[in-house]
N, C-alpha and C positions, 0 to 999 in steps of 0.2 A: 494767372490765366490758364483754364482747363481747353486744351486743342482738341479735336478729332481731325485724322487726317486722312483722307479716305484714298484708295489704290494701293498697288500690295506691289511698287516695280524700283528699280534703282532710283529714279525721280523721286519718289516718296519718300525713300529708304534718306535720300542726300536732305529734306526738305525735315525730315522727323530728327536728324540727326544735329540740324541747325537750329530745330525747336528748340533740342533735349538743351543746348548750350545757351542758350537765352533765362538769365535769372527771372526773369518774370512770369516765365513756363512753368505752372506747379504741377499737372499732370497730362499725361499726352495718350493718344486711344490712336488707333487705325484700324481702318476698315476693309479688304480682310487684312492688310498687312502681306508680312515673308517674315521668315525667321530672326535674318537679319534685322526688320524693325521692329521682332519682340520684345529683342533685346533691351530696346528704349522706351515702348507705347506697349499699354493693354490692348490686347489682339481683339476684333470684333466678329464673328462670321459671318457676315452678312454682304447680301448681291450687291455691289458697290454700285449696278445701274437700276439701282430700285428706291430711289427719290424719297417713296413712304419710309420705307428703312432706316434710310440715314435717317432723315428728318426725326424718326421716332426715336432711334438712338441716341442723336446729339438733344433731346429734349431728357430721353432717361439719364444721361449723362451729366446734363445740365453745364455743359460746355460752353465756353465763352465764343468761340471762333470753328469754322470746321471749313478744312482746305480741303477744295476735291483739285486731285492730281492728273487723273489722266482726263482726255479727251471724248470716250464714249461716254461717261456718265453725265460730261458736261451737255454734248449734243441730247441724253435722253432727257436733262431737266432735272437733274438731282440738285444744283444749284436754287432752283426755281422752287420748290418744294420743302426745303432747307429755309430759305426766307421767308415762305409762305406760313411757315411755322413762330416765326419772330427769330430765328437764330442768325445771328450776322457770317456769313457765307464769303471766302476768296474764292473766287468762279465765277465769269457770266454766265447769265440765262441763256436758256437753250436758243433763244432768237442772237445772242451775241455771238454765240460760239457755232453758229451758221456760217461764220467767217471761216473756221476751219472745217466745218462738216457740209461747204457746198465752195468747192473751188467756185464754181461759175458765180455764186454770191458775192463770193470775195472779191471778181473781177469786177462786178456791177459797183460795188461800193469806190472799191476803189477810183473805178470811172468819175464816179458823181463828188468825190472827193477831189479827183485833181491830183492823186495816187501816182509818181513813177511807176510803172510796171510793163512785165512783156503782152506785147501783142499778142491777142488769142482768141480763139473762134470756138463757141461750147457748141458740139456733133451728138448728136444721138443717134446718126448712123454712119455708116463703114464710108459710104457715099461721100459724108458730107468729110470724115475724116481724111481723106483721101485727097479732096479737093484745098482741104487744110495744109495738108502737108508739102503739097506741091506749093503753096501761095507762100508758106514760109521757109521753104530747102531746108534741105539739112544742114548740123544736126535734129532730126526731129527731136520732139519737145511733147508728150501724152502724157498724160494726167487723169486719174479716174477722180470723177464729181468728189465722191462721199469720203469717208472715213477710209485708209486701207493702214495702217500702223506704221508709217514710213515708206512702205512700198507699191502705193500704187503710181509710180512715178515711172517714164523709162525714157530716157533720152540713148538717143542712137541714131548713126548716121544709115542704118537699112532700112529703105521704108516697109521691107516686108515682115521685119521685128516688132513696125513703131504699128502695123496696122493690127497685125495679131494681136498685139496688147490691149488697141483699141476695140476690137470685135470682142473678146474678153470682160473686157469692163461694159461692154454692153448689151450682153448675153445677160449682164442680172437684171434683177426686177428693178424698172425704176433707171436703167444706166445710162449714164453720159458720159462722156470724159473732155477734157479742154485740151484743146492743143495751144503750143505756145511758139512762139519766134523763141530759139536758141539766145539768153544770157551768158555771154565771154565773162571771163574774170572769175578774182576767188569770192566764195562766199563767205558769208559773215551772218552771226548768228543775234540779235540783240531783242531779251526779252525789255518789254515798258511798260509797268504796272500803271496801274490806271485804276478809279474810281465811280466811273462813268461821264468827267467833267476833267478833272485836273492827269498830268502824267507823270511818270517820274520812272526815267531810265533806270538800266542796272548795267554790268560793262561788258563788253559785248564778249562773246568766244568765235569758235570755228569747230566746225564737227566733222568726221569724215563718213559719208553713209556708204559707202559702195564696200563690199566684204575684202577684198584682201589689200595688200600696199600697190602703192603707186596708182591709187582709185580704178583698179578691176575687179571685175566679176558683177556680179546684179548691185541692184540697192539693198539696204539692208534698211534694221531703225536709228544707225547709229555706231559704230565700229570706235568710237572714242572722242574725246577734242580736247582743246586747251584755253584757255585765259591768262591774259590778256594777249591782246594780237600789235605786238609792238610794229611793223608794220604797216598797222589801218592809220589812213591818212588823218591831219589832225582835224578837229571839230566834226570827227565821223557822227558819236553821237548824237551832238546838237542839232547835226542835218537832219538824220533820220529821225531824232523826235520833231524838225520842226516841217518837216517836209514828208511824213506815211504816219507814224502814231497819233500825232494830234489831231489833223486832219480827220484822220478813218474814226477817231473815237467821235469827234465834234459829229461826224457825219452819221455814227448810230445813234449817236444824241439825237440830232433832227428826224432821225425815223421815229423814236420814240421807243427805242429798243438801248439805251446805255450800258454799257460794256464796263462792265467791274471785273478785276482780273489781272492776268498778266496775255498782253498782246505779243506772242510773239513775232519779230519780224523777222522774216528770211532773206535776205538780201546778197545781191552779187553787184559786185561794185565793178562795172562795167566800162568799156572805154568812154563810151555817151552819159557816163554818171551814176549815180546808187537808183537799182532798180527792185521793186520786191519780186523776189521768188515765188512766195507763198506767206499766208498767214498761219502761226496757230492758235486756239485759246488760252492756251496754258503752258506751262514753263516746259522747254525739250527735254529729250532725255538723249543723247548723255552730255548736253551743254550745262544742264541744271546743276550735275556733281562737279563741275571746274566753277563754275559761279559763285557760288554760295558759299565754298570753302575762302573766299576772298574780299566776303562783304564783311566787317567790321561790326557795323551797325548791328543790334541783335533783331533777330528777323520778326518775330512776334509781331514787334507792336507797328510793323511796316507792311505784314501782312494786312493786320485791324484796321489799318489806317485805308488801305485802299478798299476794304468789306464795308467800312462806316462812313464813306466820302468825308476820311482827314487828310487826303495826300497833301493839299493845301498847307496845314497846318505842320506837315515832320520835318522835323530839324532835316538839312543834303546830308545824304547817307557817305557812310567813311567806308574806304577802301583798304585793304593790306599792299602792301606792293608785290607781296610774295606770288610766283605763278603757279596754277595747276594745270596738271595733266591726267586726263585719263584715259586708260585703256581698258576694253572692252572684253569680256573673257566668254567668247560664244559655245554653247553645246555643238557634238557633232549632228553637220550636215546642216547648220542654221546656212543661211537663209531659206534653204529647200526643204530638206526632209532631216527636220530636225530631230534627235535622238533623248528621250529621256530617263532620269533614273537610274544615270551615271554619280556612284559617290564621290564626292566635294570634301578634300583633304588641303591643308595649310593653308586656312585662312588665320589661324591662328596665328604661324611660324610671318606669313605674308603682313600683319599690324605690328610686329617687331620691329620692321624696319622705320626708324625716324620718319615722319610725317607721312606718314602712308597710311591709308583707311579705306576698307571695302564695302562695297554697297551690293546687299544683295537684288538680284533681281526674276530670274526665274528659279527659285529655288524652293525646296521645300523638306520635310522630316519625314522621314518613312523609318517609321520602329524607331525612332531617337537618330539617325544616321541621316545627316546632311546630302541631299540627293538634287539634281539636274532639272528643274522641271519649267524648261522654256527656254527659248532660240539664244537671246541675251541672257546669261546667269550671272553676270557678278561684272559690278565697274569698279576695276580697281584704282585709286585717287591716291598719288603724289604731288605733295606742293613743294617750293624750294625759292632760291634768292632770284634766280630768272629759270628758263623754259628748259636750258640743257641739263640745271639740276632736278627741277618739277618732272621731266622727263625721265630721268636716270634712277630717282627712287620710283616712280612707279613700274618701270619697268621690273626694278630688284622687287616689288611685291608680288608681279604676276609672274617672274620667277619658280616663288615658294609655293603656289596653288597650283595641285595637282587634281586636273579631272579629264578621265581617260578619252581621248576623243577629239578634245578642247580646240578650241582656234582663237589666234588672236591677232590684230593686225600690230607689226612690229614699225611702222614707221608715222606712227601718231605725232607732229607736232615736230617732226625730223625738221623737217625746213625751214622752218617757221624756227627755230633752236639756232640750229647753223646762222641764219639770216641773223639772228637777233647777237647771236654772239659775232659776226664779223660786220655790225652794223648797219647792214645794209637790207634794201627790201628784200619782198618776200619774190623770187625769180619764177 
């Protein structure tokens, strides 16, 4: 089986590197890729949100499957375009992936599906934001409509923080934002592929998005997480696929819009029961690099299966017991004013250590020399027998990587370790 696998970020980098180890994978391409996936895929240059593009490439290619990765190209229709061609595509169509690229969409659906989720009012002015705010107390809860790469989100208990954000996100062309009632409890991260009809879980993680430890400072895309969440209460899965995934897919089916892909669901498991956060189209980042390092199953013919509506048909997929951890190695000044074209030394020294593997993410070559080029640069992934060792080697690999400037949050999966080694929940 020949792949194309289009986005060029650590999600890619963990999803190419799951290709590379599937015997059935005889060649693998990305589009544009990072250096880190040249490693394993022939590199492509090309605008990863330009539909004709890929389409033309996965037909020069003559590729059996082509995964698109992130979330803009999914929203422009490069999935749509890709099939339109006859090539079998993992990605919904730009009308599916409306679920991520229109929060208010994804409330509407949810609604008509019968969806757990928070209460929320879509504002398109300061006005109506305002009157939102007060109906549901703090903490407030803003939301920008469209696309923002993890960070158009702000919860805060100042309403003159929550409204600023909301004047902001409405100052662009087109702007809305959703406000929400405040979700208590932790979250939990579970992507469910899906083929437009049937679903099929995968096991859940926990990510942490806010920039430093003990969840301060802004939102980020992502600061690290970990798999499995020993923890999560039992039959979590089954709920959530038999109570938000199958629902919400059944319910794009009867639009006439079917969702092939991976749903993700964001969920906080609340005192009043599992509630969704948010939807995405596509697998998260950096929940994707602790997942996949722990699925058994080789991932290929699981991808095919949901691009060709066979989920029906695949053997239940097999798990490792082993846990991953990963942490997040950001440029100076990410989330803000991020710095780039700082040189990237020991990554080499950093895959030394037993079960340890790095995924590039904004990186790039300038004159042959490994350089910095974007807010997240590199997720570095430890696995182990439970979470205090999955933890403890990834830590000794972001150790040996030196990039001048660097941050990284040091208490990824701490609790969640502790808890799991003295038995008890997560506090």
């Amino acid at each position: 089986m020949e792949i194309l696998v289009v986005g060029g970020g650590a999600r890619e980098h963990a999803l190419v590197r799951a290709l590379s180890l599937d015997p059935a994978v005889t060649a693998l391409h990305a589009a544009p890729g990072n250096p880190g996936i040249g490693e394993l895929a022939e590199l492509h240059a090309i605008d990863p949100l330009d539909g004709a593009a890929v389409a033309a490439l996965a037909g020069e290619l003559n590729v059996d499957l082509v995964v698109v990765g992130p979330e803009a190209p999914l929203v422009a229709g490069v999935a749509d375009a890709v099939r339109a061609a006859g090539v079998p595509v993992f990605g919904p169509s730009a009308a599916g992936a409306r679920l991520e690229g229109s929060k208010a969409f994804a409330k509407e659906v949810m609604a008509a599906a019968g969806v757990p989720t928070a209460a929320a009012r879509v504002a398109t002015t300061v006005e109506q934001v305002a009157a939102a705010l007060d109906a549901f107390g703090a903490p407030h809860v803003v939301k920008e409509d469209g696309l923002a790469a993890g960070k158009g989100v702000v919860v805060t208990s100042d309403r003159e923080t929550a409204l600023a954000h909301a004047a902001a996100c409405l100052a662009k062309p087109g702007g809305q934002v959703v406000v929400e009632e405040y979700l208590d409890g932790p979250e939990v991260s579970l992507f469910v592929l899906s083929d437009g009809s049937d679903v099929v879980p995968l096991q859940p993680a926990q990510d942490f998005k806010r920039v430093d430890d003990d969840d301060a400072g802004p939102n980020t895309g992502g600061m690290g997480a970990y798999s499995p969440l020993p923890w999560a209460p039992p039959g979590l899965v089954d709920e959530v696929v038999a109570t938000v995934a199958a629902p919400t897919i059944a319910e794009m089916a009867r639009r006439g819009t079917p969702f092939a892909g991976v749903l993700y669901c964001g969920l906080a498991l609340t005192s009043r029961g599992v509630r969704v956060v948010e939807f995405n189209a596509r697998f998260g980042d950096p929940e994707t690099q602790v997942v996949l390092p722990r699925l058994a199953t080789p991932l290929a013919g699981v991808l095919m299966a949901a691009a060709t509506g066979g989920l029906a048909q695949l053997a239940p997929l097999q798990w490792r017991d082993e846990a991953a951890v990963t942490v997040v190695v950001a440029a100076h000044g990410y989330p803000v004013s991020v710095r780039s074209d700082d040189p990237i030394t020991g990554i080499a020294d950093a895959v030394q250590v037993p079960d340890v593997h790095v995924l590039h993410a904004g990186t790039a070559l300038r004159d042959g020399v490994l350089v910095s080029a974007g807010g997240r640069v590199l997720s570095v992934v430890g696995t182990g027998a439970d979470l205090t060792a999955a933890r403890a080697t990834a830590y000794a690999g972001v150790e040996r990587i030196m990039l001048p400037g660097s941050h990284h949050r040091t208490d990824i999966a701490r609790r969640a370790a502790a808890a799991e080694a003295a038995g008890a929940p997560l506090s």
